[in-house]
N, CA, C and O atoms as a GROMACS GRO file, in nm:
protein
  276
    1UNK      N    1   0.426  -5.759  -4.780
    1UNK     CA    2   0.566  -5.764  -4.747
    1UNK      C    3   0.637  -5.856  -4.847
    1UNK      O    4   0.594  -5.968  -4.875
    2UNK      N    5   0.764  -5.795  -4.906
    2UNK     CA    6   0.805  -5.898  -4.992
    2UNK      C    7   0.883  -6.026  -4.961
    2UNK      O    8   0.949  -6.018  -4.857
    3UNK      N    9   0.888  -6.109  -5.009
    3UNK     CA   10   0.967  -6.265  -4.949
    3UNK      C   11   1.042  -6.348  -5.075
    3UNK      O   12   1.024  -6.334  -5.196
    4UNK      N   13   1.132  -6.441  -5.002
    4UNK     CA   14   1.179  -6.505  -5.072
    4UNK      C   15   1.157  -6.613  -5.113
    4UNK      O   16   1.053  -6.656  -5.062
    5UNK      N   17   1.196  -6.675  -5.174
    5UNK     CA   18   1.140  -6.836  -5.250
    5UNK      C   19   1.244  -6.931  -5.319
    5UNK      O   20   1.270  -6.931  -5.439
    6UNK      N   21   1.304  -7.016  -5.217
    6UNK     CA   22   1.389  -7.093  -5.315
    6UNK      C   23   1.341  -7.227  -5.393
    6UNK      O   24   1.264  -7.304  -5.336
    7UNK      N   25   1.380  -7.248  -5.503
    7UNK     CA   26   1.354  -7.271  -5.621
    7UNK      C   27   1.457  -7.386  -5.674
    7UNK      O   28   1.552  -7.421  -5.603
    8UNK      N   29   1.433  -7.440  -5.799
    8UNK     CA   30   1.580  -7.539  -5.860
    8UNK      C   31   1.537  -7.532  -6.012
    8UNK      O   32   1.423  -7.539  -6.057
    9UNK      N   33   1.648  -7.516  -6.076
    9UNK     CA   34   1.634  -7.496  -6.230
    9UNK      C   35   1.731  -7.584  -6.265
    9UNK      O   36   1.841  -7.550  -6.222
   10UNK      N   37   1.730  -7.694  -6.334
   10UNK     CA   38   1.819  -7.824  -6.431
   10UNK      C   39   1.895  -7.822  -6.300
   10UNK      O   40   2.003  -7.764  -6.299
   11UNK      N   41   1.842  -7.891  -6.167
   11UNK     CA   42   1.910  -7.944  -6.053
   11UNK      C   43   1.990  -7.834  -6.017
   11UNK      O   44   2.014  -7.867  -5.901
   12UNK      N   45   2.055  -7.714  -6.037
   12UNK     CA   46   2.100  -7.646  -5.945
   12UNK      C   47   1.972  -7.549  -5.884
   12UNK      O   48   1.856  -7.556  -5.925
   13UNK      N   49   2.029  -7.445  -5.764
   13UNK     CA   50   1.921  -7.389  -5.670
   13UNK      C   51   1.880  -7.244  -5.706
   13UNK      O   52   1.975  -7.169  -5.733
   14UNK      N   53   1.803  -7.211  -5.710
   14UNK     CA   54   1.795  -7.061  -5.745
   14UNK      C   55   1.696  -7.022  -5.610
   14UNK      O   56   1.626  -7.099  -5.544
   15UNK      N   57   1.712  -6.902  -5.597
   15UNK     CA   58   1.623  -6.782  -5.513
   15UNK      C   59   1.543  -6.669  -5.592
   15UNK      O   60   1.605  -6.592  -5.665
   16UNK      N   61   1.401  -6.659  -5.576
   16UNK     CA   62   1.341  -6.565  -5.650
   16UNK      C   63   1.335  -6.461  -5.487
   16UNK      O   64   1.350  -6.492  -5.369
   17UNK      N   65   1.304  -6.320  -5.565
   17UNK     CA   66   1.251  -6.237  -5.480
   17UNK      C   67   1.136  -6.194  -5.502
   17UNK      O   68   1.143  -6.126  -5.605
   18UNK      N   69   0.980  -6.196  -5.442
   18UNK     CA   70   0.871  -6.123  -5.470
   18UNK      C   71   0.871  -6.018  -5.386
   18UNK      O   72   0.932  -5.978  -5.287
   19UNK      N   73   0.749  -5.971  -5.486
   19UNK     CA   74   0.679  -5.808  -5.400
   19UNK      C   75   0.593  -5.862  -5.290
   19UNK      O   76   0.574  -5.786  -5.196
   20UNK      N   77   0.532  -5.995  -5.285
   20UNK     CA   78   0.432  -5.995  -5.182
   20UNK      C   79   0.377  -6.183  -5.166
   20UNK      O   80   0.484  -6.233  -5.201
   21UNK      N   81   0.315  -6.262  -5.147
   21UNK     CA   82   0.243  -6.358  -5.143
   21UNK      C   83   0.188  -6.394  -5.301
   21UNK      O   84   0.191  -6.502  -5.361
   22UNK      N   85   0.151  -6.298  -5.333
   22UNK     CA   86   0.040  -6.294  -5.422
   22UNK      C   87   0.160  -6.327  -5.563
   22UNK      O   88   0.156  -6.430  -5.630
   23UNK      N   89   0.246  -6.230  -5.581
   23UNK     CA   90   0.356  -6.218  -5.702
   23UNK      C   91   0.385  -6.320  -5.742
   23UNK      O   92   0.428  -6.400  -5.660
   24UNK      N   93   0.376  -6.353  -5.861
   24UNK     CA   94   0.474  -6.516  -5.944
   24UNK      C   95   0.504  -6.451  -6.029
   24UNK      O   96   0.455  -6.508  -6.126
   25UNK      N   97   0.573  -6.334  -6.075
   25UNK     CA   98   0.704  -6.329  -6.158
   25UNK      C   99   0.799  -6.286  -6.092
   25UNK      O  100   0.901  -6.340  -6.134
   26UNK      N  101   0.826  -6.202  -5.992
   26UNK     CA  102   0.921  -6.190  -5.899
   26UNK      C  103   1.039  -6.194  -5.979
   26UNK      O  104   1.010  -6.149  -6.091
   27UNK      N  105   1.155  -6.226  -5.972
   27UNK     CA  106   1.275  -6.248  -6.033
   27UNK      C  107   1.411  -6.334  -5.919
   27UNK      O  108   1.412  -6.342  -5.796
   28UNK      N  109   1.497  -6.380  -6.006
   28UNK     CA  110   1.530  -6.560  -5.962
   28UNK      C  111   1.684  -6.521  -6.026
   28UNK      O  112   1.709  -6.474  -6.137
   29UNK      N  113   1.792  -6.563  -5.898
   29UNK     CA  114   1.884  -6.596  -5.934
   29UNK      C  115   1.920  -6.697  -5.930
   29UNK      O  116   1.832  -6.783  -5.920
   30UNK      N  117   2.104  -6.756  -5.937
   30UNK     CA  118   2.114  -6.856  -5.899
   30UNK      C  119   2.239  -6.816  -5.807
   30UNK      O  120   2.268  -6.700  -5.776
   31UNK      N  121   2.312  -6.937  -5.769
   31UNK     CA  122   2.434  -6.858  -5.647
   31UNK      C  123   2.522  -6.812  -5.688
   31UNK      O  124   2.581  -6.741  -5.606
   32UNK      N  125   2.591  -6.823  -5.843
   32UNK     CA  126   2.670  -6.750  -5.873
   32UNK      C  127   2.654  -6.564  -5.856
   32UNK      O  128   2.731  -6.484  -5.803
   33UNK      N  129   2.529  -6.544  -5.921
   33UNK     CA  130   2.452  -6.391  -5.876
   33UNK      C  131   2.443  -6.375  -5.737
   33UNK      O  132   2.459  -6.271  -5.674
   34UNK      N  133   2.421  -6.466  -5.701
   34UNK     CA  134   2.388  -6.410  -5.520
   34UNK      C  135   2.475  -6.405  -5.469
   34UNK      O  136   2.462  -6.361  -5.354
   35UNK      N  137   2.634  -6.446  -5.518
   35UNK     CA  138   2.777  -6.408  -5.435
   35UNK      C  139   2.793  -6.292  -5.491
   35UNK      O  140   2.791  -6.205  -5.404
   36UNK      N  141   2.808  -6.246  -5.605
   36UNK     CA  142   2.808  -6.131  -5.647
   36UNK      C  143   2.747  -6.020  -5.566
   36UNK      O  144   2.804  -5.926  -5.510
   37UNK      N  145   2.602  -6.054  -5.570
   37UNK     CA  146   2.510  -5.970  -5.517
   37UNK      C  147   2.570  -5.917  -5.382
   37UNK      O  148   2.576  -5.799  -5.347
   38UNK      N  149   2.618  -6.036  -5.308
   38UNK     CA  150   2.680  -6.017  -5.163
   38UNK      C  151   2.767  -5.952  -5.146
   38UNK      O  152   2.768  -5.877  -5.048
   39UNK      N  153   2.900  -5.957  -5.260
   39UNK     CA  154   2.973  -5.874  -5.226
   39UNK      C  155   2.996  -5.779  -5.238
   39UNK      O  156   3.086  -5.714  -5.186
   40UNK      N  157   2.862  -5.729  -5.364
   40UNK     CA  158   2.840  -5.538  -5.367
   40UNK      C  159   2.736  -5.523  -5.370
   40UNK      O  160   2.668  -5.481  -5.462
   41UNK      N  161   2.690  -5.576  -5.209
   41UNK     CA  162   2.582  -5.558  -5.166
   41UNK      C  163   2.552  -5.382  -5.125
   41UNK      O  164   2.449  -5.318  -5.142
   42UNK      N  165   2.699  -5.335  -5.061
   42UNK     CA  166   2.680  -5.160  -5.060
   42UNK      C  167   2.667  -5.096  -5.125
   42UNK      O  168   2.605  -4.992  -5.100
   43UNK      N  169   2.734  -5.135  -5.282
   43UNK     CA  170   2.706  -5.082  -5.349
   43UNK      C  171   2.538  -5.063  -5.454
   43UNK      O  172   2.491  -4.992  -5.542
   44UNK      N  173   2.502  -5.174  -5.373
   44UNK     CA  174   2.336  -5.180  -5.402
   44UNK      C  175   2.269  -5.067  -5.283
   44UNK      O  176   2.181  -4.985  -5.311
   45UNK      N  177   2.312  -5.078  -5.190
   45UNK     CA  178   2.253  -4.983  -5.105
   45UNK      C  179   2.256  -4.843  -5.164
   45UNK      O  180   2.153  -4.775  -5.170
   46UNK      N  181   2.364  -4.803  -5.203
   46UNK     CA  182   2.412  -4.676  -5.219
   46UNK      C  183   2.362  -4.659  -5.370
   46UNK      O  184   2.354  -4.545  -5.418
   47UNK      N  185   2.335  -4.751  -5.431
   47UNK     CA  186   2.249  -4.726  -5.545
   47UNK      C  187   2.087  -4.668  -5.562
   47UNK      O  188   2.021  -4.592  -5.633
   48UNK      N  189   2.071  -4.773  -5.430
   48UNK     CA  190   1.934  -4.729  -5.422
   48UNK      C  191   1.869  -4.603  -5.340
   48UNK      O  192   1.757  -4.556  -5.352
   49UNK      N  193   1.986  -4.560  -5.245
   49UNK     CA  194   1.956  -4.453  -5.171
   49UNK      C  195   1.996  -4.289  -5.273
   49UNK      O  196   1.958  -4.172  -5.268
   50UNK      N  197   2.080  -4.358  -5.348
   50UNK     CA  198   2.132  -4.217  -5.486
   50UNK      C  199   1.967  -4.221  -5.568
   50UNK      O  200   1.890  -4.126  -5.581
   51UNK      N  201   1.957  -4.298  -5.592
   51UNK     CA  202   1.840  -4.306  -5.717
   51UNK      C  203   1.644  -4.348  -5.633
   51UNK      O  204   1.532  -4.347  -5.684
   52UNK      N  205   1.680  -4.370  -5.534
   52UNK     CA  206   1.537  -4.385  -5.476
   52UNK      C  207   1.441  -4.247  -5.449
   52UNK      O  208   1.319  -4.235  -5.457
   53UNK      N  209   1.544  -4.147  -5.413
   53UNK     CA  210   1.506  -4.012  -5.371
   53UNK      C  211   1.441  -3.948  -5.553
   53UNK      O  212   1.352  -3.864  -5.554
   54UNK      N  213   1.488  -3.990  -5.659
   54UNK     CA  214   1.431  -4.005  -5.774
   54UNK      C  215   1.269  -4.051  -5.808
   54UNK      O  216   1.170  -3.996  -5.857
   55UNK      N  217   1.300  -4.175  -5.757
   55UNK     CA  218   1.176  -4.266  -5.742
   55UNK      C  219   1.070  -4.215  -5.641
   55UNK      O  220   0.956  -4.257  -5.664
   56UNK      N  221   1.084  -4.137  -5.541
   56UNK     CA  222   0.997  -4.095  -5.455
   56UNK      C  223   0.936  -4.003  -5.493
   56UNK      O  224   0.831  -3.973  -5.437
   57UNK      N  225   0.990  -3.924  -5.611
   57UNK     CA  226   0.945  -3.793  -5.658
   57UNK      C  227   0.804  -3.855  -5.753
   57UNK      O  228   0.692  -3.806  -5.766
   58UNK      N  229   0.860  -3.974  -5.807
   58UNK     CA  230   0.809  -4.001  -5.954
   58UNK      C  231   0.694  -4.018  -5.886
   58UNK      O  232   0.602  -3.940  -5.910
   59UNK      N  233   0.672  -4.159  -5.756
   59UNK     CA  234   0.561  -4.274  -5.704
   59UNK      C  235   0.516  -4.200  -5.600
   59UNK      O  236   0.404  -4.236  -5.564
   60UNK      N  237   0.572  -4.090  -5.525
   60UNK     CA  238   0.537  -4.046  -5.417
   60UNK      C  239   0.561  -4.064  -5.298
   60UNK      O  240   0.519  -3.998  -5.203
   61UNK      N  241   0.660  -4.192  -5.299
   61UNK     CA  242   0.738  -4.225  -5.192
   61UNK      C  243   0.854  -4.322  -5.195
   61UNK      O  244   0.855  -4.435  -5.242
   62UNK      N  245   0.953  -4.255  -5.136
   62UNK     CA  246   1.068  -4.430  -5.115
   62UNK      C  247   1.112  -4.496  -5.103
   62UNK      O  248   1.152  -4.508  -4.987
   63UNK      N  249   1.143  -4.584  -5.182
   63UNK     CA  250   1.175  -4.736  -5.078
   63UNK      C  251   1.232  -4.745  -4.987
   63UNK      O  252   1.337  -4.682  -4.978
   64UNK      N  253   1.193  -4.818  -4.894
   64UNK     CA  254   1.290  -4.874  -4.763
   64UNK      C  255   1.367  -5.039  -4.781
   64UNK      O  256   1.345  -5.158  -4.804
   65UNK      N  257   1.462  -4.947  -4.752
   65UNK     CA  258   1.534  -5.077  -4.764
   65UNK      C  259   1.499  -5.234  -4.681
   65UNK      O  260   1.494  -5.346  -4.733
   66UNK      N  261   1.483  -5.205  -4.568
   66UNK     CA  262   1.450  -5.296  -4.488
   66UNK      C  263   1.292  -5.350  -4.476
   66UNK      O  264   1.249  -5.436  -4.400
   67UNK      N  265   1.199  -5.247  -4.605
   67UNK     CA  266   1.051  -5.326  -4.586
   67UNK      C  267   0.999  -5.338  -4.736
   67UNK      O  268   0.898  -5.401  -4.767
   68UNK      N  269   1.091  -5.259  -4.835
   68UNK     CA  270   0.992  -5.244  -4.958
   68UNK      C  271   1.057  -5.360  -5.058
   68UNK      O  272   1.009  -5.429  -5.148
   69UNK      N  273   1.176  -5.349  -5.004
   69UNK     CA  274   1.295  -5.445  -5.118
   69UNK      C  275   1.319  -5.610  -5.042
   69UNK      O  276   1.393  -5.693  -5.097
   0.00000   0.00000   0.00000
Protein backbone atom coordinates (compact mmCIF):
# COMPACT_ATOMS: atom_id res chain seq x y z
CA UNK A 1 0.00 0.00 0.00
CA UNK A 2 1.45 3.27 -0.84
CA UNK A 3 2.19 6.03 2.01
CA UNK A 4 3.36 9.17 2.77
CA UNK A 5 6.48 10.59 4.36
CA UNK A 6 7.12 13.97 5.55
CA UNK A 7 10.46 15.15 5.16
CA UNK A 8 12.57 18.82 5.42
CA UNK A 9 14.92 20.09 2.77
CA UNK A 10 17.22 23.53 3.79
CA UNK A 11 14.55 23.83 6.85
CA UNK A 12 11.45 24.04 4.84
CA UNK A 13 8.91 20.75 4.80
CA UNK A 14 8.44 18.54 2.01
CA UNK A 15 6.08 15.32 1.52
CA UNK A 16 7.32 12.33 -0.51
CA UNK A 17 4.82 9.80 -1.89
CA UNK A 18 5.87 5.97 -2.07
CA UNK A 19 4.66 2.85 -3.77
CA UNK A 20 5.00 0.85 -0.58
CA UNK A 21 7.30 0.51 2.81
CA UNK A 22 9.99 -0.80 0.99
CA UNK A 23 10.35 2.41 -1.83
CA UNK A 24 13.11 5.26 -1.16
CA UNK A 25 12.80 7.10 -4.31
CA UNK A 26 9.22 7.79 -4.21
CA UNK A 27 8.95 11.49 -5.17
CA UNK A 28 8.81 14.78 -2.74
CA UNK A 29 7.22 17.97 -2.91
CA UNK A 30 7.20 20.94 -1.06
CA UNK A 31 3.91 23.12 -0.09
CA UNK A 32 4.06 25.36 -2.70
CA UNK A 33 3.29 22.02 -5.14
CA UNK A 34 0.97 20.61 -2.74
CA UNK A 35 -1.39 23.81 -2.92
CA UNK A 36 -1.27 23.54 -6.41
CA UNK A 37 -1.72 19.94 -6.37
CA UNK A 38 -4.91 20.71 -4.17
CA UNK A 39 -6.42 22.89 -6.17
CA UNK A 40 -6.40 20.76 -9.41
CA UNK A 41 -6.69 18.04 -7.60
CA UNK A 42 -9.85 17.07 -10.24
CA UNK A 43 -8.16 17.73 -12.63
CA UNK A 44 -5.66 15.00 -11.54
CA UNK A 45 -8.49 12.72 -11.15
CA UNK A 46 -9.82 13.20 -14.51
CA UNK A 47 -6.40 12.80 -15.80
CA UNK A 48 -5.93 9.72 -14.50
CA UNK A 49 -9.26 8.17 -15.18
CA UNK A 50 -8.80 9.61 -19.21
CA UNK A 51 -5.34 7.99 -19.40
CA UNK A 52 -5.44 5.01 -16.81
CA UNK A 53 -7.91 2.99 -19.04
CA UNK A 54 -4.57 3.35 -21.39
CA UNK A 55 -2.43 2.04 -18.72
CA UNK A 56 -4.64 -0.95 -18.02
CA UNK A 57 -4.33 -2.07 -21.51
CA UNK A 58 -0.49 -1.68 -21.43
CA UNK A 59 0.03 -3.44 -17.36
CA UNK A 60 -3.14 -5.30 -17.38
CA UNK A 61 -4.86 -3.41 -14.98
CA UNK A 62 -5.89 0.11 -13.49
CA UNK A 63 -5.16 2.17 -11.06
CA UNK A 64 -7.37 2.91 -8.29
CA UNK A 65 -7.45 5.86 -7.13
CA UNK A 66 -8.11 5.27 -3.62
CA UNK A 67 -5.47 2.12 -3.29
CA UNK A 68 -2.80 2.25 -6.06
CA UNK A 69 -1.94 6.12 -5.97
Amino acid sequence: MSEARESEFNGKPLLGLYRDKDDVFGFKFGLQKAERILKHIDDIKAFVEKHGKKHAEAVGHAPNIDTDL
